[in-house]
C-alpha positions as CSV (number, residue, x, y, z in Angstrom):
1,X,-0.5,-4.8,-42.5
2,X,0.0,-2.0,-44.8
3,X,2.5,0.9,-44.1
4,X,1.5,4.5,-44.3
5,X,2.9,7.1,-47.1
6,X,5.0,8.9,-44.3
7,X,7.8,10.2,-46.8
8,X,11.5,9.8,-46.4
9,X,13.9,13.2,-45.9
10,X,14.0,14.2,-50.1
11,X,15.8,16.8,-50.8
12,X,15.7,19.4,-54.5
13,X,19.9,19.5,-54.5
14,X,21.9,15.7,-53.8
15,X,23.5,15.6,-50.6
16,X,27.1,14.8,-51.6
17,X,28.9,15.0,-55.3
18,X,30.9,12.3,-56.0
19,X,34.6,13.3,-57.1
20,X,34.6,11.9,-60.7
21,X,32.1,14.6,-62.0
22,X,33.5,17.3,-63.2
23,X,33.1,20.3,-61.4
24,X,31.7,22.5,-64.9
25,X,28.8,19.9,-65.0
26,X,27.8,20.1,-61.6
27,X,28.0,24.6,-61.3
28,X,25.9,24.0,-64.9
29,X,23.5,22.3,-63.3
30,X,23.1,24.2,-60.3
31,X,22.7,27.3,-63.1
32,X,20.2,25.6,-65.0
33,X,18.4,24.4,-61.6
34,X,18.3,28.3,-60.6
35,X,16.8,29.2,-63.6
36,X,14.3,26.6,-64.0
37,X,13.2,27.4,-60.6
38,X,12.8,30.7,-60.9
39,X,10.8,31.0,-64.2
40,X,7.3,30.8,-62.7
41,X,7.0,26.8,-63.5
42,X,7.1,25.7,-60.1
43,X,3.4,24.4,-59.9
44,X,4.6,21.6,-62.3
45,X,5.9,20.4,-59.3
46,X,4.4,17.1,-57.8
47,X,3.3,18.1,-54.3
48,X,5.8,16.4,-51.9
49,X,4.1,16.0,-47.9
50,X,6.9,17.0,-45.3
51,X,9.0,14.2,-43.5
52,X,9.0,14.1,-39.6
53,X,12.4,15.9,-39.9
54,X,11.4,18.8,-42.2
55,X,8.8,19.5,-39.8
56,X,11.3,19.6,-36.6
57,X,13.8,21.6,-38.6
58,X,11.1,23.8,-39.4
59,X,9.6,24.2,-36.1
60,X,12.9,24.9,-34.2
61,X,12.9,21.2,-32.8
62,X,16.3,19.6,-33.7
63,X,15.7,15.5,-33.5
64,X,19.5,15.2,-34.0
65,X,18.8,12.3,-36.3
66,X,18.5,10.2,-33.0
67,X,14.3,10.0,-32.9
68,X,12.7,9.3,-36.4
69,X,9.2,8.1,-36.0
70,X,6.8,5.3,-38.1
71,X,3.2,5.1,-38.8
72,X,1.8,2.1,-39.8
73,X,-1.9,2.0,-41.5
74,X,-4.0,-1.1,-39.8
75,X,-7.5,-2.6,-40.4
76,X,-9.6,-1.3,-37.4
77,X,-12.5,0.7,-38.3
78,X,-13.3,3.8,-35.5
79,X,-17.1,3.1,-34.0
80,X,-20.2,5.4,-34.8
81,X,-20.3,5.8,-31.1
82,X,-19.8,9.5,-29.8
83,X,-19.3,9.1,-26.1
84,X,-16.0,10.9,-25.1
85,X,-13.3,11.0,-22.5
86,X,-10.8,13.3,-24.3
87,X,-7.8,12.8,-21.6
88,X,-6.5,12.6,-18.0
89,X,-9.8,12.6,-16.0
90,X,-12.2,13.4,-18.9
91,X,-13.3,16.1,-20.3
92,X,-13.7,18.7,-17.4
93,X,-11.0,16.9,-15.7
94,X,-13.0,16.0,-13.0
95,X,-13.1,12.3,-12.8
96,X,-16.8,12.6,-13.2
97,X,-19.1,11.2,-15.5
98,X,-22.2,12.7,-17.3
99,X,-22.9,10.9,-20.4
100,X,-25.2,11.8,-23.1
101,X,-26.5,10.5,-26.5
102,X,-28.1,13.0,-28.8
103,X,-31.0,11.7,-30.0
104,X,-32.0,14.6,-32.4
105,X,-30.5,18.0,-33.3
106,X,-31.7,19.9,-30.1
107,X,-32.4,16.7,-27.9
108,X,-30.0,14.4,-25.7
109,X,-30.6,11.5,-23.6
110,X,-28.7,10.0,-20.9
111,X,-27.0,6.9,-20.7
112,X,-28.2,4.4,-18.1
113,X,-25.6,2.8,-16.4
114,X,-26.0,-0.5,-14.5
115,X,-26.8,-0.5,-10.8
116,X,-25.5,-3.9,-10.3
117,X,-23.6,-6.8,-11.8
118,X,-23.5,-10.9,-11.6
119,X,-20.6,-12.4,-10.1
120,X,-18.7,-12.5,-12.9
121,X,-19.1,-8.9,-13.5
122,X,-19.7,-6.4,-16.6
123,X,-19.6,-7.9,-20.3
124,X,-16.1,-7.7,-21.3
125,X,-16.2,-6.7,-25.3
126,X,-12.8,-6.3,-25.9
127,X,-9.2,-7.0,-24.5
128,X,-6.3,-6.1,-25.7
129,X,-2.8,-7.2,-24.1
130,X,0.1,-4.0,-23.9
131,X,3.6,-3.7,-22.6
132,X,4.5,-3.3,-18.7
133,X,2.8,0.1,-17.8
134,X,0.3,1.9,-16.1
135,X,-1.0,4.4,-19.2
136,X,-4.6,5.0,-19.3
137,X,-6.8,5.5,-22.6
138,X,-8.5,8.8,-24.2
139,X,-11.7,8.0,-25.9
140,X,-13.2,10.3,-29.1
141,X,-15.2,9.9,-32.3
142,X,-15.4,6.0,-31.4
143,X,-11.7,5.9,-31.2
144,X,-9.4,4.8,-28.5
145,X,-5.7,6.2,-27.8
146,X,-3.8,5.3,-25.7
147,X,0.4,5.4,-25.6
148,X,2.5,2.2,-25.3
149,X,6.1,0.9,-24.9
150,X,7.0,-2.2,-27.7
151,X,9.5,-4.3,-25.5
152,X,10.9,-6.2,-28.7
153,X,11.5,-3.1,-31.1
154,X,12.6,-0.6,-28.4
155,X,10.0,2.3,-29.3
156,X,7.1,3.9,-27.7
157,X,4.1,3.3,-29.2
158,X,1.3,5.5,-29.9
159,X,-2.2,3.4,-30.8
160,X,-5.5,4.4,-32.2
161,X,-7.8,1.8,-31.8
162,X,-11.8,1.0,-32.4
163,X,-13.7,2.1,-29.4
164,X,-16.1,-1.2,-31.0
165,X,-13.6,-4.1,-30.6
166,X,-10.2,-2.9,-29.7
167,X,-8.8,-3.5,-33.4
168,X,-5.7,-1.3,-34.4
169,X,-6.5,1.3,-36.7
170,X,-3.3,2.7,-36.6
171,X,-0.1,2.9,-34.8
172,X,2.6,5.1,-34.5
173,X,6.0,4.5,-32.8
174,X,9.4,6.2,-32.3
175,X,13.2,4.2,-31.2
176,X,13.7,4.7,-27.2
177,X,15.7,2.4,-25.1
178,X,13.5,1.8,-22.3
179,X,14.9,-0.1,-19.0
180,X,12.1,-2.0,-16.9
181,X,11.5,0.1,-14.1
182,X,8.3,-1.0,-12.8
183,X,6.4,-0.1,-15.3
184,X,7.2,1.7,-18.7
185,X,4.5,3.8,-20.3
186,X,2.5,5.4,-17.6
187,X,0.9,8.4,-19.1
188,X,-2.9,9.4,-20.4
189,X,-2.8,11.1,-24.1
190,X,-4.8,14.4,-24.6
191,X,-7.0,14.5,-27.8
192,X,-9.2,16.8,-30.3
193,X,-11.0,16.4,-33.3
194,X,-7.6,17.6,-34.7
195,X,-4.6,16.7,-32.8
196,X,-3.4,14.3,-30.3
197,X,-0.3,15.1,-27.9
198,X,1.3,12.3,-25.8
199,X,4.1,12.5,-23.6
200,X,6.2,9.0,-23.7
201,X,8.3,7.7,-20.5
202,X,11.3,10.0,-21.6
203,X,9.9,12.9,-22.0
204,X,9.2,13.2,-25.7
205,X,6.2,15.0,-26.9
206,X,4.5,14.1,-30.3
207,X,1.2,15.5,-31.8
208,X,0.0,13.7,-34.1
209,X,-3.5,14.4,-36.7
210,X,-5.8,12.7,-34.1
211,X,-7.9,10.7,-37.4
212,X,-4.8,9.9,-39.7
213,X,-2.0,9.6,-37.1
214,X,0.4,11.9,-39.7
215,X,3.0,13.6,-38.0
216,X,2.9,17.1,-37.1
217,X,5.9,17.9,-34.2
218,X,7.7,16.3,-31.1
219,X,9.9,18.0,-28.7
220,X,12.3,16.3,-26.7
221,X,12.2,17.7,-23.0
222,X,15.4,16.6,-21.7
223,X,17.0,17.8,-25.3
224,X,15.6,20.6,-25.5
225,X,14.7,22.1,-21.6
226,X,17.0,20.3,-19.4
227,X,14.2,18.0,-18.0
228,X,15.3,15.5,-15.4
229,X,13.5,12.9,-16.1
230,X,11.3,11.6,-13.1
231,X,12.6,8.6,-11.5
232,X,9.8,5.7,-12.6
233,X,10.0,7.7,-15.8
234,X,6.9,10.9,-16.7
235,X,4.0,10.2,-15.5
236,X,2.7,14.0,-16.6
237,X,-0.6,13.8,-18.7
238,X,-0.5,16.6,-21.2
239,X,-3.5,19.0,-21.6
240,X,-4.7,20.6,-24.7
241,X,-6.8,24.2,-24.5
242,X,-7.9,26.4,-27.6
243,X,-5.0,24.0,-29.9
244,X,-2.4,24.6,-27.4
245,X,-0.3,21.7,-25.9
246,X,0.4,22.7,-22.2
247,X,3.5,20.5,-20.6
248,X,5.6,21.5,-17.8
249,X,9.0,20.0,-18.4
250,X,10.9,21.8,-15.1
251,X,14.6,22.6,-16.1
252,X,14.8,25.9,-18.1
253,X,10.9,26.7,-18.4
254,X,8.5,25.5,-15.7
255,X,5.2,25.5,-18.4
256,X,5.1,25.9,-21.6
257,X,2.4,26.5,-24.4
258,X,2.8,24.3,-27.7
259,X,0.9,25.4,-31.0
260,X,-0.5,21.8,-32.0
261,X,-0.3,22.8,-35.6
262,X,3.1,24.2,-35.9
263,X,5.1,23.2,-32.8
264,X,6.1,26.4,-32.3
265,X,6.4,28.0,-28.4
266,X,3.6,30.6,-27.6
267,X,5.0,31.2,-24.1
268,X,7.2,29.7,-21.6
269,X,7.1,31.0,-17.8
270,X,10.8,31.1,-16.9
271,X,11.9,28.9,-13.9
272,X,15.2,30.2,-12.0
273,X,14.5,28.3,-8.8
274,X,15.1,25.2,-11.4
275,X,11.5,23.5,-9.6
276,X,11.5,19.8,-11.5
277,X,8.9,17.8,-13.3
278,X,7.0,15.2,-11.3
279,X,4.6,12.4,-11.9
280,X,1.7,15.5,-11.3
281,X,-0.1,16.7,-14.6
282,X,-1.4,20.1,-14.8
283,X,-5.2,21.3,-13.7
284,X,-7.0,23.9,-15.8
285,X,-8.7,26.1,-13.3
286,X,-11.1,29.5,-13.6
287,X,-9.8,30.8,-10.0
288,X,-10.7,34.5,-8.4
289,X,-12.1,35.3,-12.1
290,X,-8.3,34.1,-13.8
291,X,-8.3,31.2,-16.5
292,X,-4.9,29.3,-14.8
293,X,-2.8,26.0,-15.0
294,X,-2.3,24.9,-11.5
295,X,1.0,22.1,-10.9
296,X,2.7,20.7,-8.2
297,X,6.0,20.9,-9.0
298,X,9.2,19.3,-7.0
299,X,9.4,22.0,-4.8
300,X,5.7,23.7,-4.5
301,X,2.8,24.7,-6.0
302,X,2.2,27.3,-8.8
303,X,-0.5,29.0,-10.8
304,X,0.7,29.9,-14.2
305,X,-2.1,32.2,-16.5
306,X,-3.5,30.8,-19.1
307,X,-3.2,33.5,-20.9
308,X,0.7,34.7,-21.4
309,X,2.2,31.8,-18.9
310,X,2.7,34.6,-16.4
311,X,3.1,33.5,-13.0
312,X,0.6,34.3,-10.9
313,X,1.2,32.2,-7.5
314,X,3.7,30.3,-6.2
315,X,3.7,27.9,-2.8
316,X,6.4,26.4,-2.0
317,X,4.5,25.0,1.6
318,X,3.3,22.1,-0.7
319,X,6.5,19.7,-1.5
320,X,6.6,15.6,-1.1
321,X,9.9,14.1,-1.5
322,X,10.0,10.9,-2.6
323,X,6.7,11.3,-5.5
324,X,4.4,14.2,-5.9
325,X,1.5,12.1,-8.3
326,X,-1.8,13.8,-7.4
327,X,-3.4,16.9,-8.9
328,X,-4.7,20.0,-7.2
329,X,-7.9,20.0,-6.6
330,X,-10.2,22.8,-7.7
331,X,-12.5,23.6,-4.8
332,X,-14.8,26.1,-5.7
333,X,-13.9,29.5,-7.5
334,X,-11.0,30.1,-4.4
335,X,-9.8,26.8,-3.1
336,X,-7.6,24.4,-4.0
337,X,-6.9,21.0,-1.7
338,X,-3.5,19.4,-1.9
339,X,-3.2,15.6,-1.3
340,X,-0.4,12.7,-1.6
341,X,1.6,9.9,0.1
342,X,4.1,9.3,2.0
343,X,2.9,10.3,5.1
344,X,2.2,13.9,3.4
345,X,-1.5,13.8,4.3
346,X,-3.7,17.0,2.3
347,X,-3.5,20.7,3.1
348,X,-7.1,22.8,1.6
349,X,-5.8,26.4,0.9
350,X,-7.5,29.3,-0.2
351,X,-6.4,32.2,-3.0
352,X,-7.5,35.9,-2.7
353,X,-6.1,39.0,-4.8
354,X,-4.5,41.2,-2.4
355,X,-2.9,44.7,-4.3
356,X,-3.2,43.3,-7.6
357,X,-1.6,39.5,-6.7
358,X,-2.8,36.2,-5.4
359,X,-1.7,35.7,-2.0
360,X,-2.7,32.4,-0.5
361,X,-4.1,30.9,3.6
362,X,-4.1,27.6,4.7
363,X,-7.6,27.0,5.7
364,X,-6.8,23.5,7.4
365,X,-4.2,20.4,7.4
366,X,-5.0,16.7,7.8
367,X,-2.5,14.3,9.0
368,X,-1.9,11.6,6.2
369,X,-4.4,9.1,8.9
370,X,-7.0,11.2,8.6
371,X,-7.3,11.8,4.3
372,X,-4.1,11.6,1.6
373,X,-4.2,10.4,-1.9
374,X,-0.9,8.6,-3.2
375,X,-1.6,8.3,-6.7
376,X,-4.6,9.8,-7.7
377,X,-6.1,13.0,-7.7
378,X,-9.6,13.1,-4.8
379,X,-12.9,13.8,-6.9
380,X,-15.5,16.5,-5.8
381,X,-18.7,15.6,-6.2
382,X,-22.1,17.6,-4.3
383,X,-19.9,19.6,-2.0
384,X,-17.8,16.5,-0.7
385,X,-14.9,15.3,-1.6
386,X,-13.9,11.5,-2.1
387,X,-10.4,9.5,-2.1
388,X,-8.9,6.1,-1.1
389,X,-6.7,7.0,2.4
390,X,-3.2,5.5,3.1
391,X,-5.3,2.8,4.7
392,X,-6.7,1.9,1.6
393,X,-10.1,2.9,2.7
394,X,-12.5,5.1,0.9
395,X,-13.5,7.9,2.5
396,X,-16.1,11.0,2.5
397,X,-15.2,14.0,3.5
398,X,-16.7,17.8,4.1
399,X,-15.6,21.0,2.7
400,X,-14.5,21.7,6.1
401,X,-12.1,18.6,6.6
402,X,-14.3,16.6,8.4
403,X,-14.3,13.1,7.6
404,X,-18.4,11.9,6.6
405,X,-17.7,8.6,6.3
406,X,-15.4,5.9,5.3
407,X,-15.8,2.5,4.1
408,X,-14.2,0.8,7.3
409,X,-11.7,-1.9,7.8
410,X,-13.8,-4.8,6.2
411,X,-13.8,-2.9,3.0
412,X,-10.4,-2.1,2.0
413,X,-9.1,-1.6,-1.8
414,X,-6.4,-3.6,-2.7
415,X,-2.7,-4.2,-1.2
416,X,-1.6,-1.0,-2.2
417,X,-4.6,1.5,-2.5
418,X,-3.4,2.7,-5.9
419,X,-5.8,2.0,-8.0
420,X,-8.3,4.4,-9.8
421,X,-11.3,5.7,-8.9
422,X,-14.5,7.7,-10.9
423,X,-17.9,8.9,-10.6
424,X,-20.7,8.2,-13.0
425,X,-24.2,8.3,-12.7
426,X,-24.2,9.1,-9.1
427,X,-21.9,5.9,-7.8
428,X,-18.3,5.8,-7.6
429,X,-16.2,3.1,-9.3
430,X,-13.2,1.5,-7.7
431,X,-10.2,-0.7,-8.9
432,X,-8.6,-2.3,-6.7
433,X,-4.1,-3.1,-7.6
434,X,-5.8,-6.9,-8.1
435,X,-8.0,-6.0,-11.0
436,X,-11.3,-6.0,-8.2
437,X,-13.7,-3.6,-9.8
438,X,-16.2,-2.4,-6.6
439,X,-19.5,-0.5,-7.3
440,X,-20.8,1.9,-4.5
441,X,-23.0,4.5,-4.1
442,X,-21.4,8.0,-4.0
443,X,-23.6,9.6,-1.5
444,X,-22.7,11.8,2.1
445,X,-24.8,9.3,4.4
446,X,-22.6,6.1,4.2
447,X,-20.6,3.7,2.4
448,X,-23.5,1.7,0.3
449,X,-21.6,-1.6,-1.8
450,X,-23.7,-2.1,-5.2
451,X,-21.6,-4.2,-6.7
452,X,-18.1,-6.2,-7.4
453,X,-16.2,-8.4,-9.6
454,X,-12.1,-9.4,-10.6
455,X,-12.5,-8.2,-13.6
456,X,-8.4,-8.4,-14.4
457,X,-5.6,-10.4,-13.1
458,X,-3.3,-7.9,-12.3
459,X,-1.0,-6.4,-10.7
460,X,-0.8,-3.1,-10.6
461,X,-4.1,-1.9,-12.4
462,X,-3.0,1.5,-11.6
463,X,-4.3,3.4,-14.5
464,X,-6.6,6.1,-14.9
465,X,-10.4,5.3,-16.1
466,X,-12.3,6.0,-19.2
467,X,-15.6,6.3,-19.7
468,X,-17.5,6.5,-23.3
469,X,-21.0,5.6,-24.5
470,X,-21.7,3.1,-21.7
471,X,-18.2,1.2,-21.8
472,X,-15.4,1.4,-19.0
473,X,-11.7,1.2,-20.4
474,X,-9.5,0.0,-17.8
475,X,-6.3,-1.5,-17.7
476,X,-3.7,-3.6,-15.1
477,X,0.2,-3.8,-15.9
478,X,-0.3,-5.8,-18.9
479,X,-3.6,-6.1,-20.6
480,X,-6.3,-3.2,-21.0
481,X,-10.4,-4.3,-21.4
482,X,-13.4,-2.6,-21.9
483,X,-16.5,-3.3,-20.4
484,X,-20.1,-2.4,-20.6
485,X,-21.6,-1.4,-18.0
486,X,-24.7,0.1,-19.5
487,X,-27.8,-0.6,-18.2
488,X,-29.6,-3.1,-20.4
């Protein structure tokens, strides 16, 4: 194991003088320093990268000496492959799947997946075992991320591993006293070419360089916005659009834009009704002809612009008590369906521009028996819309509300019905809390079964998918795998 060249705090001038040295040497040598300094000879200077502290200081982020991080160089080697799932729900943030391979400058092909399994289920090619959580993995340039919680040295863990066998190719962690609260780390990393930004169970944000794992910034929420931390700790995945991290940390600001490179603020859209973080993440959405970030926050709904994080809509007719987890979902260029648990059920409402501002109309309600989502965000896929109910049933349902279909009693997912759930290839991929993986056809005539297998021993496989170049990256409380489920 070989540790990176992440440089300690250096400084030109020595912190202290000790008291023996008398004080004509020392105003000497801060004379002759001056001079020296200012004689044009400063590019004999050995270059000198900045410590995670000069960059904080620099950026206006004050670590008060409580949070210094550690990146440690390891031997995994990133694969050739070049499938990608950049963050929470891929890369349109859709939860749906549409893989390519290019196969020559102007040509692609696309990946076959498998329309069945044995009993046993798809090839496992790698496992890897992680602390308590539910955090799900990013996937890009044959690299795997994913954000983890080290019980015995009290730090969250940010790893970069081979998307070919799992190996470590780098890891980078930061001292926070975690207690186990069902769970730890429950969070998905967002990633570029450039950067990645993860948010830890705390609320600290780091961006990292996405290929070295060098430092580049973290904010502290809670320090630094007043963020309440949400009870079961953040379960917000953050975004990244045009190098700019987008969090919504509640307290002072309700969003915020982060430059990835610098850490400074762009914007901040101001929050006097003091609306809270949840375990929601934040929807990118092209809406009435506006590029916006849609959130449920504790106490409603907003749509902030993409552009200056001016508010453009707020709905405060949208609030669950106990955990607000699931997204908005875009419907069309004027809709937007709202769905959770307990017993909140799912509201479709639509946005028009009425004297220069959004106003908003319920279209329709559905009692939490009819279609709700607890933990994860519905998928819509050819005009219909897909989720596991309260009843831990799948179900099918119109633009209109109307339920299509649903799997029915006999084919239930799991004791909870918080597991995941994806589309690729046209079929819909279910874990069950177990570790049960289901294959099914996503189609608007029926529930069709392809497939199933325990692929993990559980509990609590609660994370979000990822899909890249043919593999499946999923995880249960403890141990993460990744599976091929190409067709061969």
């Amino acid at each position: 194991m070989q540790e990176s060249s992440v440089q300690k705090k250096t400084s030109f001038l020595p912190n202290g003088i000790p008291a023996l040295i008398p004080l004509f040497i020392f105003v000497m040598g801060v004379v002759s320093l001056y001079f020296w300094l200012t004689s044009g000879t400063e590019t004999e200077f050995a270059l000198r990268l900045p410590s995670e502290r000069d960059l904080a200081v620099s950026n206006g982020v004050d670590l008060g000496g409580a949070v210094t991080g550690k990146l440690v160089k390891l031997d995994g080697v990133p694969s050739s492959l070049t499938g990608a799932w950049p963050g929470f729900r891929g890369e349109n943030f859709d939860a749906i799947v549409d893989e390519r391979i290019s196969i020559a400058p102007t040509m692609q092909e696309k990946i076959s997946l498998a329309k069945s399994w044995p009993e046993s289920g798809p090839p496992v090619l790698w496992s890897k075992q992680l602390g308590e959580g539910f955090a799900g993995a990013a996937v890009l340039a044959g690299r795997v991320y994913v954000i983890d919680y080290d019980q015995q040295n009290e730090a969250d863990l940010i790893r970069c591993m081979s998307l070919d066998d799992g190996k470590d190719i780098w890891q980078y962690s930061y001292p926070v006293k975690i207690k186990r609260n069902h769970g730890m780390s429950r969070t998905v990393p967002a990633v570029t070419e450039k950067y990645i930004v993860a948010m830890g169970p705390k609320c600290h944000v780091t961006c990292l360089d996405s290929t070295t794992g060098e430092f580049k910034w973290m904010i502290d929420l809670v320090k630094q916005f007043g963020t309440k931390v949400p009870e079961w700790y953040a379960g917000q995945c953050p975004i990244i659009e045009n190098d700019k991290a987008i969090i919504a940390p509640g307290g002072t600001s309700l969003m915020i834009a982060v430059d990835c490179n610098s850490g400074d603020i762009i914007w901040q859209t101001p929050n006097p009704d003091n609306w809270k973080m949840t375990h929601s993440s934040i929807m990118p959405a092209d809406i009435l002809g506006k590029r916006m970030y849609l959130y449920c926050a504790s106490d409603g709904v907003v749509a902030v612009s993409a552009e200056d994080g001016n508010l453009l809509w707020q709905y405060p007719g949208w609030k669950i008590k106990l955990a607000n987890v699931a997204c908005p979902l875009v419907v069309g260029d004027d809709r937007i369906l709202l769905s959770g648990g307990y017993n909140s059920g799912a509201e479709m409402v639509r946005l028009s521009m009425q004297d220069d501002r959004i106003t908003s109309q319920t279209l329709f309600k559905l009692d939490s028996k009819v279609f709700g989502s607890e933990q994860h965000t519905p998928i819509l896929y050819d005009n219909h819309i897909y989720g596991i109910r309260p009843d831990k049933e799948l179900a099918c349902l119109d633009l209109d509300g109307n339920v299509v279909w649903t799997s029915s009693r006999t084919n239930r997912f799991g004791t909870q019905g918080l597991g995941p759930y994806s589309i690729a290839d046209g079929k819909i991929y279910i874990l069950d809390d177990d570790g049960t993986l289901t294959l099914a056809e996503a189609n608007t005539t029926g529930y069709v079964k392809l497939a199933q297998a325990k692929v993990l021993e559980g509990p609590d496989a609660w994370a979000p998918m990822a899909f890249a170049s043919g593999r499946l990256i999923i995880r249960d409380m403890n141990k993460m795998i990744c599976l091929d489920i190409s067709e061969k």
